[in-house]
Structure formats: structure tokens, C-alpha cells
N, CA, C and O of each residue as an XYZ file, in Angstrom:
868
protein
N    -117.147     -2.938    168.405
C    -115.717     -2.643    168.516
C    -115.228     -1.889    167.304
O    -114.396     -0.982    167.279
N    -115.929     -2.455    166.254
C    -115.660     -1.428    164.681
C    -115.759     -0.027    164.895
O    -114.975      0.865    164.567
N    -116.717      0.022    165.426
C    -117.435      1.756    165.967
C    -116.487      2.374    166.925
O    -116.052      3.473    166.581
N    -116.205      2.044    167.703
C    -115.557      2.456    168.657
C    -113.928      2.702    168.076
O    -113.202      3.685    168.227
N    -113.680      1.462    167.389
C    -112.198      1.823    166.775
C    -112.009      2.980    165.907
O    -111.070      3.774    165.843
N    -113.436      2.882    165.054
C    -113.491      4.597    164.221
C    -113.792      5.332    164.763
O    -113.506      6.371    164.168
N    -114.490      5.621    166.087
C    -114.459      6.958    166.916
C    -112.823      7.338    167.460
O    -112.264      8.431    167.367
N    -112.330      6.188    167.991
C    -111.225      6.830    168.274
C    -109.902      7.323    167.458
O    -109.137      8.235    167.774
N    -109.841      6.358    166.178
C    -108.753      6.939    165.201
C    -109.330      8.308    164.298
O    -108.691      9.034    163.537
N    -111.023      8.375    164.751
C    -111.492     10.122    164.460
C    -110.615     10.943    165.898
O    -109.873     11.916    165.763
N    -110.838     10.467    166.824
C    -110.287     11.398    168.010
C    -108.828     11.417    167.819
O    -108.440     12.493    168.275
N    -107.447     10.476    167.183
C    -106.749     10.975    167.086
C    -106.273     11.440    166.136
O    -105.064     11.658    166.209
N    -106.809     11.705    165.167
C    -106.649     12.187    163.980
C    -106.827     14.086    164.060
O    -106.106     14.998    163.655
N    -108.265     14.050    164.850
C    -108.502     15.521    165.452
C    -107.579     15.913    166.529
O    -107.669     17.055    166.981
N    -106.862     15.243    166.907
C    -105.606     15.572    168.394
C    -104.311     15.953    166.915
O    -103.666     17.001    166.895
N    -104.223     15.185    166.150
C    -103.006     15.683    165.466
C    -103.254     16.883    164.648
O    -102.467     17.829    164.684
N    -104.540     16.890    163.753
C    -105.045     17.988    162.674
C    -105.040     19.145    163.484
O    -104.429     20.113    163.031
N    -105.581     19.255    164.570
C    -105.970     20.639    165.377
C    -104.613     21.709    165.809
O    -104.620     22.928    165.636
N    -103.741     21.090    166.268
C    -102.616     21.386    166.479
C    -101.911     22.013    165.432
O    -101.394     23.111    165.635
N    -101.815     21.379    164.189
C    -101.241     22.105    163.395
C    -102.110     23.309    162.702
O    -101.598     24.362    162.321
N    -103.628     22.967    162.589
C    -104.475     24.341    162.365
C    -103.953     25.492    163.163
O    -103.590     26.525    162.600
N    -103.913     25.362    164.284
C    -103.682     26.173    165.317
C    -102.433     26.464    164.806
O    -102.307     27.664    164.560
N    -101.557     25.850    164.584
C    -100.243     26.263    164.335
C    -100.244     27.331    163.249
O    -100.026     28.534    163.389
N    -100.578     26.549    161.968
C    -100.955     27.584    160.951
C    -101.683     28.854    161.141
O    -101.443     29.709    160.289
N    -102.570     29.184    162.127
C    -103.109     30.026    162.027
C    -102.882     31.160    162.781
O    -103.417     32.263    162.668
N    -101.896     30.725    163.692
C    -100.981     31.273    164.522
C     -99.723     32.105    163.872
O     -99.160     33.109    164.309
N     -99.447     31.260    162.543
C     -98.123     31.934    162.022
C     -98.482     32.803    161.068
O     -97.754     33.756    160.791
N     -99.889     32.538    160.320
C    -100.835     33.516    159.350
C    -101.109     34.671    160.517
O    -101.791     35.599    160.080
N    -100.971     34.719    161.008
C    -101.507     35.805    162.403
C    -100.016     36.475    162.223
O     -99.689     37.336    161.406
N     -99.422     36.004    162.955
C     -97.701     36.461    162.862
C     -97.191     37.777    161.901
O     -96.717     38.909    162.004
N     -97.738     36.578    160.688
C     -97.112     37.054    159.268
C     -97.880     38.528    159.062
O     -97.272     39.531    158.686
N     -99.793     38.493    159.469
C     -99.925     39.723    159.207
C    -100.181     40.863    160.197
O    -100.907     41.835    159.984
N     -99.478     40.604    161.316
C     -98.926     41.432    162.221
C     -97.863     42.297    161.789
O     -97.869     43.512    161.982
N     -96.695     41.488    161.042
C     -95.271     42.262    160.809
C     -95.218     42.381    159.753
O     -94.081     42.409    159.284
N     -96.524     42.532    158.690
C     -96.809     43.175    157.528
C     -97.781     44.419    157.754
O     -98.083     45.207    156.858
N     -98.110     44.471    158.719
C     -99.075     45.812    159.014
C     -97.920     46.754    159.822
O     -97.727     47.943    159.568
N     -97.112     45.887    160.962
C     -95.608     47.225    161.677
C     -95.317     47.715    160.085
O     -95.578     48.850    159.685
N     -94.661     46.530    159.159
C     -93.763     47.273    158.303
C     -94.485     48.471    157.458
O     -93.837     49.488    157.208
N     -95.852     48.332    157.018
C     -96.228     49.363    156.774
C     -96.810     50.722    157.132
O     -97.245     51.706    156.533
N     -96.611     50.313    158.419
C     -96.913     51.631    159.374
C     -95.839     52.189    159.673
O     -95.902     53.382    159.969
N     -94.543     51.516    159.689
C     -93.213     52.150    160.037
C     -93.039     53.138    159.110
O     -93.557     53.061    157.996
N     -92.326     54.106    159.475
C     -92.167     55.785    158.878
C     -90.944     55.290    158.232
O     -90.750     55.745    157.104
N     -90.202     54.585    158.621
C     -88.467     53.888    158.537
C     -88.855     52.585    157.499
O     -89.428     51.520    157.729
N     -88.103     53.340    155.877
C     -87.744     52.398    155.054
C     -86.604     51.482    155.489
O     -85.580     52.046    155.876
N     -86.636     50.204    155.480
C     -85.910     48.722    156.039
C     -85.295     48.301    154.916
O     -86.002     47.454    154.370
N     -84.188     48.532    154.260
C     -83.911     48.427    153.034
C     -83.100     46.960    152.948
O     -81.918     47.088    153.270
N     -83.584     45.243    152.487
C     -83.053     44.493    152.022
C     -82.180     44.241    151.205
O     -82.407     45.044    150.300
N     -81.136     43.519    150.863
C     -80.255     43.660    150.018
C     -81.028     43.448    148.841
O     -80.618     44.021    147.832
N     -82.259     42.614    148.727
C     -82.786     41.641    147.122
C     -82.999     43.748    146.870
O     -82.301     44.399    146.092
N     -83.511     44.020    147.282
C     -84.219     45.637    147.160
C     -83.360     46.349    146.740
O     -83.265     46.895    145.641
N     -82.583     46.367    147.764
C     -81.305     47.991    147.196
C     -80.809     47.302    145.913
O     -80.894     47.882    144.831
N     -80.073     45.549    146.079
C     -79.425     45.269    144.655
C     -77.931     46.914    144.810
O     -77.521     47.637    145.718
N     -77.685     46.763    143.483
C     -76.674     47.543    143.165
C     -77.138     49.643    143.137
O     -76.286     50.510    142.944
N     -78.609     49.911    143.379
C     -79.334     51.159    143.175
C     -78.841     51.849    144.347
O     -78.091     51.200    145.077
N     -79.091     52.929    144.638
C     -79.230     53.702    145.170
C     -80.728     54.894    145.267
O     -81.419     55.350    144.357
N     -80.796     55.087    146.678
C     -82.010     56.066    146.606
C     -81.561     57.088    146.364
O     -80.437     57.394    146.763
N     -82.564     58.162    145.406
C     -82.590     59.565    145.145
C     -81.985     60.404    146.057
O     -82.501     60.628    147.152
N     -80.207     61.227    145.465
C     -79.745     61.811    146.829
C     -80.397     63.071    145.976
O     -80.091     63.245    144.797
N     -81.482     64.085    146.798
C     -81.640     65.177    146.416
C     -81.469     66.709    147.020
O     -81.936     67.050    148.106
N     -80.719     67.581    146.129
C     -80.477     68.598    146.767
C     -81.512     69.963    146.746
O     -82.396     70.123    145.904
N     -81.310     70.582    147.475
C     -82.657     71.331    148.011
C     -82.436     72.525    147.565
O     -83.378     73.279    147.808
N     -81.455     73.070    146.936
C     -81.352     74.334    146.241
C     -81.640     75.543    146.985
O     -82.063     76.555    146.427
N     -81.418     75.464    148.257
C     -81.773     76.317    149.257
C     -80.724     77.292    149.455
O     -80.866     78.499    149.651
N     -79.699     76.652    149.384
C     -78.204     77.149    149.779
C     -78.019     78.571    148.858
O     -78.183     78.550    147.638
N     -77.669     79.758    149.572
C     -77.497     81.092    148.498
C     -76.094     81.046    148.207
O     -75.569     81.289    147.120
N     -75.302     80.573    149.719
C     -73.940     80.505    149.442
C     -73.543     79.312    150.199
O     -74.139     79.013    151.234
N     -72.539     78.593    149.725
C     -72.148     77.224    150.640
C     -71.064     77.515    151.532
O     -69.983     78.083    151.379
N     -72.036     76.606    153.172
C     -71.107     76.577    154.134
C     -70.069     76.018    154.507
O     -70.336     75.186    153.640
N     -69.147     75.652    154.941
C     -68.002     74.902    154.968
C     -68.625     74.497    156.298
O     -69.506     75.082    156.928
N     -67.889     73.213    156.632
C     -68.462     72.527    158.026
C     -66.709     72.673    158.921
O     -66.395     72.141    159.985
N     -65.866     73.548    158.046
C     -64.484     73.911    159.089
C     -63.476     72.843    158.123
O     -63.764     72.029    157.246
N     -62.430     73.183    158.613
C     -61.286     72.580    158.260
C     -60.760     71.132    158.159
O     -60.238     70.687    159.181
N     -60.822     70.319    157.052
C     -60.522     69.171    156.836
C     -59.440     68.573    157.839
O     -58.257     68.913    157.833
N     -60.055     67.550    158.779
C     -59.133     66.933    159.698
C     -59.210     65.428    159.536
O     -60.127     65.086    160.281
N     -58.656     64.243    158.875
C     -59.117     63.066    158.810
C     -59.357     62.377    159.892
O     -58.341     62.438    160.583
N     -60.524     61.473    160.635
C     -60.846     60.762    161.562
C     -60.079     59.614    161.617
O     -60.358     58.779    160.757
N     -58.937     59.260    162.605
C     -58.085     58.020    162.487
C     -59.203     56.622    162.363
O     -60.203     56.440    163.058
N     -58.704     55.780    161.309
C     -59.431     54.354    160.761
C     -60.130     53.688    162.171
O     -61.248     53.174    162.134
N     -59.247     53.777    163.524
C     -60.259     52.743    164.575
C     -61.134     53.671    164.835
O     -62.291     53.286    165.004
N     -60.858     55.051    164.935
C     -62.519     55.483    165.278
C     -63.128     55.550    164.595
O     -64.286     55.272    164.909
N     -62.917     55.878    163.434
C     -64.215     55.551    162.134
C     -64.762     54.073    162.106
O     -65.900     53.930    161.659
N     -64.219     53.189    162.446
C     -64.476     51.723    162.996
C     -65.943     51.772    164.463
O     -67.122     51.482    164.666
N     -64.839     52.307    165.049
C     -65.963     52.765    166.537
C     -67.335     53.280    166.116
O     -68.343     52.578    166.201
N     -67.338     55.113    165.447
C     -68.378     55.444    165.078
C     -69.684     54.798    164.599
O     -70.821     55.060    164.992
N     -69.114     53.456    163.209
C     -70.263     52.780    162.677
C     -70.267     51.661    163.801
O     -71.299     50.991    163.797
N     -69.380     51.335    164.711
C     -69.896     49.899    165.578
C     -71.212     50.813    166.394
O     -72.314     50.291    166.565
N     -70.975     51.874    166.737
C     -71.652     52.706    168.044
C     -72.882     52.758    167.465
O     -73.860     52.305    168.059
N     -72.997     53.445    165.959
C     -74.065     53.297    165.157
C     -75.217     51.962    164.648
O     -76.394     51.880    164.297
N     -74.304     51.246    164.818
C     -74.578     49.321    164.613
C     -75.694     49.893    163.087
O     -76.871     50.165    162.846
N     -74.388     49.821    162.412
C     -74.748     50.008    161.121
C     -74.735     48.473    160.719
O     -73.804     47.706    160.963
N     -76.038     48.110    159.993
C     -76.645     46.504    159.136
C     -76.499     46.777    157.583
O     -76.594     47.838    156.966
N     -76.328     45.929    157.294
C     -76.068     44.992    155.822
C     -77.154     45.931    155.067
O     -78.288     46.081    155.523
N     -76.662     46.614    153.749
C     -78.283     47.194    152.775
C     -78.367     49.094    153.717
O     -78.527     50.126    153.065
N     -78.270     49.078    154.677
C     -78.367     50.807    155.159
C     -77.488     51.508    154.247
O     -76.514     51.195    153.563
N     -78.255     52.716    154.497
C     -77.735     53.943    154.064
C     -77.191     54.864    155.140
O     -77.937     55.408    155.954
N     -75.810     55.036    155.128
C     -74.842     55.951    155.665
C     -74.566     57.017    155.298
O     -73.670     56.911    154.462
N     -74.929     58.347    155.507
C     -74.214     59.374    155.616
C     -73.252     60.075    156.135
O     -73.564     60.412    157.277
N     -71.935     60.556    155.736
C     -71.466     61.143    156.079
C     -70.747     62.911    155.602
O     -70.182     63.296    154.579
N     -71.052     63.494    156.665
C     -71.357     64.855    155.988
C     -70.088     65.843    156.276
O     -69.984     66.313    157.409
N     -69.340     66.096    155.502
C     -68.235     66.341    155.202
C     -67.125     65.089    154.826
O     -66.145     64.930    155.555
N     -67.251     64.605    154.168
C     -66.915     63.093    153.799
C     -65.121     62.674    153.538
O     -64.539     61.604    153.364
N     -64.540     64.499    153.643
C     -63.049     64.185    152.894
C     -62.423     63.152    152.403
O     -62.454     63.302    151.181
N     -61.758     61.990    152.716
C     -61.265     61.392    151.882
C     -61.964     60.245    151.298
O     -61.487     59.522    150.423
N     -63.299     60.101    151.911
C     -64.352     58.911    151.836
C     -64.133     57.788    152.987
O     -64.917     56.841    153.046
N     -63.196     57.893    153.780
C     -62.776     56.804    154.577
C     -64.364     56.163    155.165
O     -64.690     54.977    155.213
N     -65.104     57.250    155.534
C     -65.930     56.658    156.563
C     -66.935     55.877    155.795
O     -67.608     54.974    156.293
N     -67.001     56.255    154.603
C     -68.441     55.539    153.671
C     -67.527     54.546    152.780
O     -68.059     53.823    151.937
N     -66.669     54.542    152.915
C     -66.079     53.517    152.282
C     -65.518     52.003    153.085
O     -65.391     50.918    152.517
N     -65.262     52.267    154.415
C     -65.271     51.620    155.485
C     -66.933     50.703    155.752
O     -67.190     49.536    156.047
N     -67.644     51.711    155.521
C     -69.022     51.201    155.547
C     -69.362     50.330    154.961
O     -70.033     49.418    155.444
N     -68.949     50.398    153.662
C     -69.390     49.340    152.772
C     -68.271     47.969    152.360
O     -68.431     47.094    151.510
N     -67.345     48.144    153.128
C     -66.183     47.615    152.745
C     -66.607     46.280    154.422
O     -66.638     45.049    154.406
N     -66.798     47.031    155.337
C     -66.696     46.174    156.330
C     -68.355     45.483    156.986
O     -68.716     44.436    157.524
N     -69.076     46.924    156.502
C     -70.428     46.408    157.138
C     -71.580     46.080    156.273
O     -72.750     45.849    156.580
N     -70.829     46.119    154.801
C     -72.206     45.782    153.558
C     -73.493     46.884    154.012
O     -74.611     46.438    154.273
N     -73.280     47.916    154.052
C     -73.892     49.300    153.626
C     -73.382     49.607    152.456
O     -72.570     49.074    151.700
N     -74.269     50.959    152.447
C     -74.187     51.982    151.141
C     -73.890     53.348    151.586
O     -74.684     53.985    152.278
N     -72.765     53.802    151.201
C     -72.094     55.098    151.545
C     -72.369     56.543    150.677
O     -72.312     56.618    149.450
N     -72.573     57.281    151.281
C     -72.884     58.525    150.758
C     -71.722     59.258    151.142
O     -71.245     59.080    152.263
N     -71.236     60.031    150.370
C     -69.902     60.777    150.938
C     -70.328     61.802    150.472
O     -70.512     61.878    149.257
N     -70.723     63.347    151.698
C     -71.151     65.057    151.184
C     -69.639     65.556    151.403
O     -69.058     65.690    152.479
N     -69.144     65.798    150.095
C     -67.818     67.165    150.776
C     -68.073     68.324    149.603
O     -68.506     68.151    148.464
N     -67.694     69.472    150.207
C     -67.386     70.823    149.402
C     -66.356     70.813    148.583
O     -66.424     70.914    147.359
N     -65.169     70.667    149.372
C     -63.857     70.447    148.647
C     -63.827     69.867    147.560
O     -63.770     68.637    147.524
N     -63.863     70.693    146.326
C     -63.299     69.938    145.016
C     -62.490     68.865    145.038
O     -62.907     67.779    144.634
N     -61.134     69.033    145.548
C     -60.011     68.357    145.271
C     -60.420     67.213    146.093
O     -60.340     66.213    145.380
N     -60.843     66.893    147.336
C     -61.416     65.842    148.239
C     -62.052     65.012    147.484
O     -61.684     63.860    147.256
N     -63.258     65.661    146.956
C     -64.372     65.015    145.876
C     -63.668     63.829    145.174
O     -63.806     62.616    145.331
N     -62.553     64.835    144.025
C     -61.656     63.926    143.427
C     -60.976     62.757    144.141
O     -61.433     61.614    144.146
N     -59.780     63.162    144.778
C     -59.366     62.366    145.647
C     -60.330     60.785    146.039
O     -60.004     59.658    145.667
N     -61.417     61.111    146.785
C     -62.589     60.114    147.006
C     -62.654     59.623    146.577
O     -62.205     58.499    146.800
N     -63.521     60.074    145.102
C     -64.205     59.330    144.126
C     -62.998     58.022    143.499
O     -63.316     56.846    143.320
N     -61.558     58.627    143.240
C     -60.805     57.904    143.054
C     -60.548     56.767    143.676
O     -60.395     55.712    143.060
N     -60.452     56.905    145.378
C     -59.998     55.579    146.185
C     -61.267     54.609    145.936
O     -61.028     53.406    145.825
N     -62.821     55.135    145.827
C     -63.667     54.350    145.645
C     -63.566     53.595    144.193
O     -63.787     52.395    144.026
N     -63.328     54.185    143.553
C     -62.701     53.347    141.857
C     -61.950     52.295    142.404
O     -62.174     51.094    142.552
N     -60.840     53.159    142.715
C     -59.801     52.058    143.387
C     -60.396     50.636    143.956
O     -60.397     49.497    143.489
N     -60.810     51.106    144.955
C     -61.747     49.731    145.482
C     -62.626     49.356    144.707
O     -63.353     48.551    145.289
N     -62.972     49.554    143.547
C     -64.350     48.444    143.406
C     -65.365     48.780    143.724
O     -66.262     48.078    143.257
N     -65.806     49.893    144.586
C     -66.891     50.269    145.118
C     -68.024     51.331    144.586
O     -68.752     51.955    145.359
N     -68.068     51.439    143.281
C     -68.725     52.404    142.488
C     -70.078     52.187    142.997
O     -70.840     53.088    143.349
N     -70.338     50.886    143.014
C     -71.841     50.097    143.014
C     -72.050     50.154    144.330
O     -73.038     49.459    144.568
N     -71.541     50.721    145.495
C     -71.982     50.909    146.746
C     -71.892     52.198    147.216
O     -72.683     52.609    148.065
N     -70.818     53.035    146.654
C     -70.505     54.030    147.516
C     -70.685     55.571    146.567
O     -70.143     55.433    145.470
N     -71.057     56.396    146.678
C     -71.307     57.686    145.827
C     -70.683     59.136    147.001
O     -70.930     59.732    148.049
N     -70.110     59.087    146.294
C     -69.733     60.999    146.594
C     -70.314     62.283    146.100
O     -70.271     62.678    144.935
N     -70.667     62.674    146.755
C     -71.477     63.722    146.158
C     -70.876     65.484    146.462
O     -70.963     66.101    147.524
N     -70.215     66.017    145.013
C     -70.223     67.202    145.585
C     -70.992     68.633    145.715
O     -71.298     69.494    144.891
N     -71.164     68.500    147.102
C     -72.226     69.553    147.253
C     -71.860     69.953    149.016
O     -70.989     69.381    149.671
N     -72.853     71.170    149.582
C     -73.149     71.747    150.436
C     -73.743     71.061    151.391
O     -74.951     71.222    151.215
N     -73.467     70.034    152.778
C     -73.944     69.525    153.838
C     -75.427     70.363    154.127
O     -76.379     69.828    154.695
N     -75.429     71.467    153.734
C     -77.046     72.331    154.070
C     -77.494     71.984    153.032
O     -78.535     72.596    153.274
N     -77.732     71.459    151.843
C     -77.858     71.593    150.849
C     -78.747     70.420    150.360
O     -79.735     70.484    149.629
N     -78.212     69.411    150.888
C     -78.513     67.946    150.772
C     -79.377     67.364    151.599
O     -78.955     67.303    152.754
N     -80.880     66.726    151.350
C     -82.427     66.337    151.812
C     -81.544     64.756    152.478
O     -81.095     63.800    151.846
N     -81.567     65.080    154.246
C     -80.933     63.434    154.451
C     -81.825     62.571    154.799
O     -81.741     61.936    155.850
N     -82.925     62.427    153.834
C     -84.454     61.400    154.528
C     -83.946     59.989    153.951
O     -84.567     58.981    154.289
N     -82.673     59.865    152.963
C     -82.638     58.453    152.843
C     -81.353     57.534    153.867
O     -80.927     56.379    153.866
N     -81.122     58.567    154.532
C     -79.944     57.556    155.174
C     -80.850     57.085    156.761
O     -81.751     57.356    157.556
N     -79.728     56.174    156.380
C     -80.581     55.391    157.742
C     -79.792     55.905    159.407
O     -80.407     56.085    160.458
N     -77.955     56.076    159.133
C     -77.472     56.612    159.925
C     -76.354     58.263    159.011
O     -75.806     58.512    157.937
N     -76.582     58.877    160.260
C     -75.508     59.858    159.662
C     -74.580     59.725    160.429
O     -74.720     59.103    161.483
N     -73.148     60.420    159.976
C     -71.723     60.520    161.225
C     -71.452     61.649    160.307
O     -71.691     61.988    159.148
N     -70.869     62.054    161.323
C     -70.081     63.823    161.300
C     -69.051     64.131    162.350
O     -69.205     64.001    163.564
N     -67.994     64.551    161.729
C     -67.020     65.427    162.784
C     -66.717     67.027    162.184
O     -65.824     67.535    161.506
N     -67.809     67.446    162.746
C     -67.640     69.294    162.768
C     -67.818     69.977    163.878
O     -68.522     69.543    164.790
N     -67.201     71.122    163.927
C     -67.137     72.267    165.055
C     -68.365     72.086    165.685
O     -69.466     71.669    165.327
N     -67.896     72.497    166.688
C     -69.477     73.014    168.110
C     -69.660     74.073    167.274
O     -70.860     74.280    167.095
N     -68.647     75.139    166.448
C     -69.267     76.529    166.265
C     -70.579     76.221    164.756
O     -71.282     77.144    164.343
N     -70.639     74.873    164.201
C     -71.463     75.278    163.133
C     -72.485     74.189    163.368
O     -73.533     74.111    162.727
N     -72.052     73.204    164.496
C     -72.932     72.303    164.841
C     -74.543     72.396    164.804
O     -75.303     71.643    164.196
N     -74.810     73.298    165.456
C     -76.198     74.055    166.210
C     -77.083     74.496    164.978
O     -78.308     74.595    165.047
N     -75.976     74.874    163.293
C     -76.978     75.231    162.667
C     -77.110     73.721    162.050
O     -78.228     73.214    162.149
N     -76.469     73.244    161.660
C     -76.285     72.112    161.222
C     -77.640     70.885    161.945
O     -78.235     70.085    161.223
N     -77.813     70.978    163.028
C     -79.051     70.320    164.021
C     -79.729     70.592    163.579
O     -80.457     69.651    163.263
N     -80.297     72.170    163.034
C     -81.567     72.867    162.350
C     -81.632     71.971    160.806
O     -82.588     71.334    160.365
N     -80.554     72.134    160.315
C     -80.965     71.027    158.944
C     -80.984     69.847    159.216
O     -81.253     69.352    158.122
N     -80.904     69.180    159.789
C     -80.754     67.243    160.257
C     -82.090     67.463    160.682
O     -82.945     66.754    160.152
N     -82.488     68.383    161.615
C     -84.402     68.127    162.066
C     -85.131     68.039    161.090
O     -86.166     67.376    161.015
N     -84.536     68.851    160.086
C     -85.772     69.451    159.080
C     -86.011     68.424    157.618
O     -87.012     68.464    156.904
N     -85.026     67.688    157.455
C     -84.655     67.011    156.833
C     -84.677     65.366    156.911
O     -85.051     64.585    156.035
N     -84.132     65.056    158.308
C     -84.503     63.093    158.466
C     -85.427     62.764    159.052
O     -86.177     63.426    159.770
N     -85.437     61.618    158.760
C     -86.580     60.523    159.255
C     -86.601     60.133    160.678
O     -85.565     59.562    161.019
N     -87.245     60.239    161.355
C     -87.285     59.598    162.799
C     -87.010     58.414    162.455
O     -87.176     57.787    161.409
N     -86.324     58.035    163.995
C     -85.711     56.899    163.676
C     -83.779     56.862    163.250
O     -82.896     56.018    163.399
N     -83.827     58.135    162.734
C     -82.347     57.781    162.112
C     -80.884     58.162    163.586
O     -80.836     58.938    164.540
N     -80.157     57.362    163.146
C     -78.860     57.098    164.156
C     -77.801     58.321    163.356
O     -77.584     58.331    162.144
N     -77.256     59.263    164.306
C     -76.331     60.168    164.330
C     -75.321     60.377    164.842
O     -75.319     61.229    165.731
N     -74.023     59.671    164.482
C     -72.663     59.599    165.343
C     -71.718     61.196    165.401
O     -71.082     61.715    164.483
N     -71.892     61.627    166.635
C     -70.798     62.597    166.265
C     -69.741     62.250    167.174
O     -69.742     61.822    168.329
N     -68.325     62.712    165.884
C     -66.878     62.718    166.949
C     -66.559     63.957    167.441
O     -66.472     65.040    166.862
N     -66.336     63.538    169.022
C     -65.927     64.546    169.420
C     -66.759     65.858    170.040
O     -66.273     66.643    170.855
N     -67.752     65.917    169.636
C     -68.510     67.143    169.433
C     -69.957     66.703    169.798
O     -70.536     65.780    169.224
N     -70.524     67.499    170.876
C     -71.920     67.236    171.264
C     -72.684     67.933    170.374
O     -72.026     68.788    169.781
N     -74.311     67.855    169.937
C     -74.937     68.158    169.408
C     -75.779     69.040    170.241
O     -76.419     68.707    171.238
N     -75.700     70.118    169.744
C     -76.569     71.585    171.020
C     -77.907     71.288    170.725
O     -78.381     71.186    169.594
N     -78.690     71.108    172.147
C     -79.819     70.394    172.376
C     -80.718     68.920    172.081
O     -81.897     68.637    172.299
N     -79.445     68.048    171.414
C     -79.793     66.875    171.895
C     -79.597     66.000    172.605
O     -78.369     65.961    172.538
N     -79.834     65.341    173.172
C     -79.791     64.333    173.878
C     -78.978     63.074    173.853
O     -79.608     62.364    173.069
N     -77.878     62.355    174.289
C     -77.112     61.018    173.382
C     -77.770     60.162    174.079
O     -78.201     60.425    175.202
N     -77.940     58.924    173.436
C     -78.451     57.597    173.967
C     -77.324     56.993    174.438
O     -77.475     56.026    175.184
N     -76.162     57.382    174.143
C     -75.181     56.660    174.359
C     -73.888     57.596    174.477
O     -74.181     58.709    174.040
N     -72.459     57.531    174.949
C     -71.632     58.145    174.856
C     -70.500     56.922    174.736
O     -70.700     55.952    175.467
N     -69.404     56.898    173.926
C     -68.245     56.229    174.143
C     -66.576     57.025    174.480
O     -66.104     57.808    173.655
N     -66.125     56.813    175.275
C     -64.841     57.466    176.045
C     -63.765     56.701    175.411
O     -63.129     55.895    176.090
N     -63.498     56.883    174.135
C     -61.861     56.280    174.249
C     -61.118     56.899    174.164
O     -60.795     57.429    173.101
N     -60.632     57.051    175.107
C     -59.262     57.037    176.028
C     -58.952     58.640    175.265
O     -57.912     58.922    174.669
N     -60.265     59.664    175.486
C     -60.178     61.014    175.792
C     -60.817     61.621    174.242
O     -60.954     62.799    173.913
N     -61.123     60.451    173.498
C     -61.792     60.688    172.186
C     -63.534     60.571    172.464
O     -64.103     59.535    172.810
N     -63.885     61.275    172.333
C     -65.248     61.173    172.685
C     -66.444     60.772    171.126
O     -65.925     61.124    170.066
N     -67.432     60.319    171.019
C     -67.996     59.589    170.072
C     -69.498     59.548    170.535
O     -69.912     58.691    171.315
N     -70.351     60.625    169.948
C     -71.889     60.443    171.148
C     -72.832     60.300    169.592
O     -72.680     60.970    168.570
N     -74.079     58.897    169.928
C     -74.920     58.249    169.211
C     -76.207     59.179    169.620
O     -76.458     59.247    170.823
N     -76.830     59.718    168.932
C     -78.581     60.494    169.062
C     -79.096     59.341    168.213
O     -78.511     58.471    167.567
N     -80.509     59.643    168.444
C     -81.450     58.988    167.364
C     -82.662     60.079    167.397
O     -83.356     60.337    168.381
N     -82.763     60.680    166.056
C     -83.861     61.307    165.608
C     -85.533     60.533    166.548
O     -86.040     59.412    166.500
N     -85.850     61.607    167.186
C     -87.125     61.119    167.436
C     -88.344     61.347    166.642
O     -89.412     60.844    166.991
């Protein structure tokens, strides 16, 4: 009966141990599954412990002979700049671009409501100023950067989404630099304005304002 009692508190001892081997080795499996995606992904996943207060390298490409204007400063009313990043489903730690940036609303919204990091491209001197100021204003030095320079000008491989409201007439060249320049993968809100020869994953209709989401393939 001695024997038999130690065969069986061996048998349940191996009914409880096995299970959790299995378990463990199941989640060691897991773990280096979605350590081999993340390093095969082309798409930097930027954590907050990571970004911290930094920013990635905004670099300009010195290409530009003369700078284009993306058209006439029109500000995007606050709920659709709201809409744009919901449509975008901009996350906590991304990088936002927005390219013609005038008063900063949209990258400042970004970081104000969705814990992103805002990039603001405008030409306009006086805008620049203006911007840079409301971002002082807020507190937001450590999230949000304005940059003045040329929308052609500027390498957009670190943002994760871009938004833009410019003409159909400069759109088309504007597509030629966004190809040549981002990362597959990246989310592109335009207001108002379709993008000549791409495709939207999505379209939103409010109430005669139009708002169409691409994603870089």
C-alpha cells in the first residue's frame, strides 16, 4: 500500500507539474513569436518608456531649389481636427504629422488629447511664430515641435500618421513626395480633398465635410 500510495502522489504530482510546463512553454513560445513580428516589422512601435520626452530625427532633404506653398492658409474648425485624428486612431507615443501646420491646432490637439507627438511643417514665417508660441503657451515644448520648412522638403519616415488639408491642384505632387518618403504602414488623413491615385480605406461624410483615411502600402 506504501508503493502504491507513492506511485500515485508521483501520478499527481505529474498531472499538476505537466500542465504548467506546458503552460510555460507555451507562453516562452508566445513571447518569441511577437519578438521575431516586432523585428521583422518595417513599422517602428514607439512606447512611451522609449520616446520619454525625445523626439526622432526630423530631417530635411535639401532637395527643394525653391519652396512650394501647399495654397492659402485656411484653419480646419477644432471638431474636425478632432474627427481627422479619431479617423486616423491616433495611440499614445505616435508620431503625427501635419503638413502645412498653420496655427499648430492639429499637432497640438494631438498631444493634448491623444498623448502623441506633434510635428507641425509650415512655410509661413509668421504661422511658425504664432505656433511655436501657443505650444509654449501650453506646456507642450516636450511633445510638440514646429518646424519651419518646405512640406517637399521634409523626409516623413518618422511619423506614424500624416493629416493635410491642401488643394487637389498641388495634391498629386505632394503624393509623389509622401511615396518617396514614408513607411508602409503609415495612416494619411486628408480634409476635404482626395488623394490622385489612391485609394481610401475609409471615407467620413460630415454633414458635406468630407475626411478620407489611406494607408501607405
Amino acid at each position: 500500500m506504501k508503493h502504491g500510495s507513492k506511485v500515485l502522489a508521483g501520478l499527481l504530482l505529474l498531472a499538476l507539474v505537466c500542465p504548467a510546463a506546458a503552460q510555460a512553454q507555451s507562453l516562452a513560445e508566445v513571447a518569441r513569436e511577437s519578438k521575431k513580428k516586432k523585428e521583422e516589422s518595417t513599422r517602428k512601435v514607439w512606447t512611451n518608456d522609449e520616446l520619454g520626452t525625445a523626439f526622432p530625427t526630423i530631417k530635411l532633404l535639401g532637395k527643394a531649389e525653391k519652396p512650394i506653398s501647399l495654397g492659402a492658409y485656411e484653419p480646419t474648425p477644432l471638431p474636425i481636427v478632432e474627427a481627422m485624428l479619431r479617423l486616423a486612431n491616433v495611440q499614445p507615443g505616435e508620431v503625427v504629422f501635419d503638413l502645412g501646420s498653420g496655427d499648430g491646432r492639429i499637432v497640438i490637439m494631438a498631444a493634448e488629447k491623444f498623448s502623441a507627438r506633434g510635428v507641425g511643417i509650415e512655410l509661413d514665417e509668421k504661422l511658425v511664430e504664432e505656433s511655436r508660441a501657443a505650444v509654449a503657451a501650453k506646456g507642450l515644448e516636450d511633445e510638440v515641435r514646429i518646424v519651419h520648412a518646405d512640406a517637399f522638403d521634409v523626409d516623413l519616415r518618422p511619423a506614424d500618421v500624416v493629416t493635410l488639408y491642401v488643394g487637389s491642384a498641388v495634391l498629386e505632387r505632394l503624393r509623389a513626395h509622401m511615396e518617396q518618403t514614408m513607411r508602409s504602414g503609415t495612416r494619411v488623413v486628408s480634409h476635404q480633398h482626395e488623394i490622385p491615385g489612391w485609394r481610401p480605406s475609409q471615407v467620413l461624410d460630415l454633414e458635406r465635410v468630407f475626411l478620407y483615411l489611406y494607408r501607405v502600402p
